[in-house]
Structures are given as structure tokens and as C-alpha cells.
C-alpha positions in Angstrom: -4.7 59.1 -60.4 -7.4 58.3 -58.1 -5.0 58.3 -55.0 -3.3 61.4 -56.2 -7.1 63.6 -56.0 -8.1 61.7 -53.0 -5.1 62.9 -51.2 -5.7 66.6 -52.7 -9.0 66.3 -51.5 -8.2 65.6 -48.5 -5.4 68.2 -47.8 -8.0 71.1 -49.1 -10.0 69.9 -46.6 -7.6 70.0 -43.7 -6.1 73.2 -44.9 -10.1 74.7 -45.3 -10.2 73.5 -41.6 -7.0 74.8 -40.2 -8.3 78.2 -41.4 -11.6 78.1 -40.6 -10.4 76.9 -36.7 -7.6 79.6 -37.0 -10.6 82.9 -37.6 -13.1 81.6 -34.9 -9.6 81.9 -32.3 -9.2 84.9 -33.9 -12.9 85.8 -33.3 -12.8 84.8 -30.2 -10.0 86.8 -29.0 -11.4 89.7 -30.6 -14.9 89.6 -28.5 -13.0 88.9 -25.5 -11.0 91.9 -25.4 -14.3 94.1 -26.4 -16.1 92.8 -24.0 -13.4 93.8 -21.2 -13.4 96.9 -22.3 -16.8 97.9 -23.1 -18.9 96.0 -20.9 -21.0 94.6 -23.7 -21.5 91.5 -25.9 -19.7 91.4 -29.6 -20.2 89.1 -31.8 -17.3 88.7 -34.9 -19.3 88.4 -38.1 -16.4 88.4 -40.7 -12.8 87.2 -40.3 -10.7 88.4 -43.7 -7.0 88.1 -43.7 -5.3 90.6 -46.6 -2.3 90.6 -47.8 -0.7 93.6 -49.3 2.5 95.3 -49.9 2.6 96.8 -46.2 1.9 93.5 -45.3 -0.4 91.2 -43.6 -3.8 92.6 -41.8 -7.3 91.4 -41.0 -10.1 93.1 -41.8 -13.2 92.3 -38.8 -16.8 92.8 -39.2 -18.7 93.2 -35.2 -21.8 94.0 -34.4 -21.8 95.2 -31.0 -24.8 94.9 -28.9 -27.0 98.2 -28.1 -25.5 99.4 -32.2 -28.1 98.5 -35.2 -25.1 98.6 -38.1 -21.8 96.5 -37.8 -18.4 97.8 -37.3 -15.4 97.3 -39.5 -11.8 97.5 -38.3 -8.8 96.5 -39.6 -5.3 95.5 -37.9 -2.1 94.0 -38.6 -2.1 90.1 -38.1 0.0 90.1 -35.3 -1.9 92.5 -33.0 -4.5 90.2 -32.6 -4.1 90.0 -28.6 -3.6 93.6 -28.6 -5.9 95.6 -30.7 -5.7 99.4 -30.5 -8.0 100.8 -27.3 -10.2 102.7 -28.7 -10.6 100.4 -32.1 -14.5 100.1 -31.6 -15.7 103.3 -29.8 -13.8 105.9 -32.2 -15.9 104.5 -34.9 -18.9 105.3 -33.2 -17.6 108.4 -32.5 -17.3 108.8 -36.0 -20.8 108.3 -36.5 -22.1 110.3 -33.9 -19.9 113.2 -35.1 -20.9 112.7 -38.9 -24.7 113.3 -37.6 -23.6 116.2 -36.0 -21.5 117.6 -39.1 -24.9 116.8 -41.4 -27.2 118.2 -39.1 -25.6 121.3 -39.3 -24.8 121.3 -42.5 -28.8 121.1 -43.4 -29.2 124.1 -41.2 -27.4 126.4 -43.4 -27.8 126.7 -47.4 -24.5 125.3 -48.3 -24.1 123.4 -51.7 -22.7 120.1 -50.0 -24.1 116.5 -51.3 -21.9 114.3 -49.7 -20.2 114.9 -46.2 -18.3 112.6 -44.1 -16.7 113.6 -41.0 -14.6 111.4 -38.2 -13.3 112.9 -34.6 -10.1 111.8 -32.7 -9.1 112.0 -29.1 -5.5 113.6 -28.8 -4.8 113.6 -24.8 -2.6 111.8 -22.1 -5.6 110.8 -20.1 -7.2 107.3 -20.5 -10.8 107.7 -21.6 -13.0 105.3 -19.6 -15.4 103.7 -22.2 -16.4 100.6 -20.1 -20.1 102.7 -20.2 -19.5 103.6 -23.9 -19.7 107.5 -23.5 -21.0 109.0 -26.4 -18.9 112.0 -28.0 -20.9 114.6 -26.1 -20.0 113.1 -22.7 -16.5 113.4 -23.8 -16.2 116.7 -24.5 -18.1 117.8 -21.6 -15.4 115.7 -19.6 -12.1 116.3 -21.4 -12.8 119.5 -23.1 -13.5 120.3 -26.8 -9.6 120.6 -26.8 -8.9 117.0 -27.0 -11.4 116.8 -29.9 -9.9 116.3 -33.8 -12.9 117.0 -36.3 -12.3 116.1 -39.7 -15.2 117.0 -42.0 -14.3 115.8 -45.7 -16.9 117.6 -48.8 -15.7 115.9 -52.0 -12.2 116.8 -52.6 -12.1 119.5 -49.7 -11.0 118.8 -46.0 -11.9 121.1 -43.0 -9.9 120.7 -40.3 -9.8 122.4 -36.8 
């Protein structure tokens, strides 16, 4: 009986370690690519595989230097060498643009207790963010045409 817990033990350990090894490559990999792209340090908090019906993913937490609150992003296990472009900077776009959207809001008397709001890029050119351009800067560049704004009030989307 002894033997038969002793070798348990030890497998949980080498499993525990296999994974633990597995999310600081994955880690790894993850500030790497950042970095390339944005020209400043990252550092991968949080490491969470998920599994669902749709299938394997891993859900991140980075904080990214210059940005007080962390980012989440999530991607499917196998894109870990190739994470979408703009994973990072569209969710500080977000943020900027959710400002925006409140700072209005605040300006007129509407009835609104919660707002949330996110903004997308929809064009053919490559947006530089190696200097991590702010949305501004972007629609001065590219236009307010390439701008999605979402602005979500409860139940209620606004759309443009």
C-alpha cells in the first residue's frame, strides 16, 4: 500500500511539474511575441488552460509595462506561436474608447448606469503599434472609417 501512494505521489508530482514547465513556455512565448510587436516589456501573470465544447483555449493575464490594470486574452491552445496581431492593443483601445463613450455620456442627461463600449479596426492596411498609438492617433491616421464603435447600455446595442 505504501509503494502504491509513494508512486501516486510521485507521479502528481511529475505531472504538477510537466504543467507548471509547460505554462512558463507558454508564458514565455507569449511575452516574446508582445514585446516584438510593441516595443515594451510583458510580463504573463496567469496561465489557465479551458476546456469546453468548442474546444481547448487558454485564458492569459499580462500586465504590460506603461498600463496600471492587466490584460486578459484568450486563444485557442494551438495558436500559441501565433496570437492574433492586435490581441493586446484592441483592448486598450477598448478602454480608451469606453472613457470616451462615458465621458460623453455624462455630458448629456441620459438615464444610463452602466455603459461598456469596445472599437475595432476593419481595413487592409497594417496598423503600426510598435509605439502603441492610442485610438485617437488612429483615427487621425486611418480615418474614423475604419473605426467599429460598439457602445452596449444594458440590454441595448448602438452600433455605427
Amino acid at each position: 500500500m505504501k509503494k502504491i501512494l509513494s508512486t501516486l505521489l510521485i507521479l502528481g508530482i511529475a505531472t504538477w511539474g510537466y504543467f507548471a514547465f509547460k505554462e512558463h513556455q507558454i508564458a514565455r512565448e507569449i511575452e516574446k511575441q508582445l514585446h516584438s510587436r510593441m516595443d515594451r516589456d510583458f510580463n504573463v501573470t496567469k496561465v489557465n488552460k479551458v476546456v469546453d465544447e468548442s474546444g481547448e483555449i487558454y485564458e492569459v493575464t499580462i500586465k504590460m509595462e506603461g498600463i496600471e490594470k492587466p490584460f486578459e486574452i484568450w486563444f485557442p491552445t494551438i495558436a500559441v506561436d501565433s496570437l492574433y496581431e492586435y490581441a493586446v492593443i484592441s483592448e486598450l483601445w477598448d478602454r480608451q474608447y469606453e472613457k470616451e463613450v462615458k465621458k460623453i455620456i455624462k455630458q448629456h442627461p441620459f438615464k444610463i448606469q452602466k455603459v461598456e463600449g469596445n472599437v475595432g479596426i476593419k481595413t487592409d492596411d497594417k496598423i503600426n503599434i510598435r509605439h502603441v498609438p492610442n485610438i485617437q492617433q488612429v483615427r487621425k491616421k486611418y480615418g474614423e472609417g475604419v473605426m467599429i464603435d460598439n457602445i452596449y447600455r444594458g440590454k441595448y446595442t448602438l452600433s455605427n
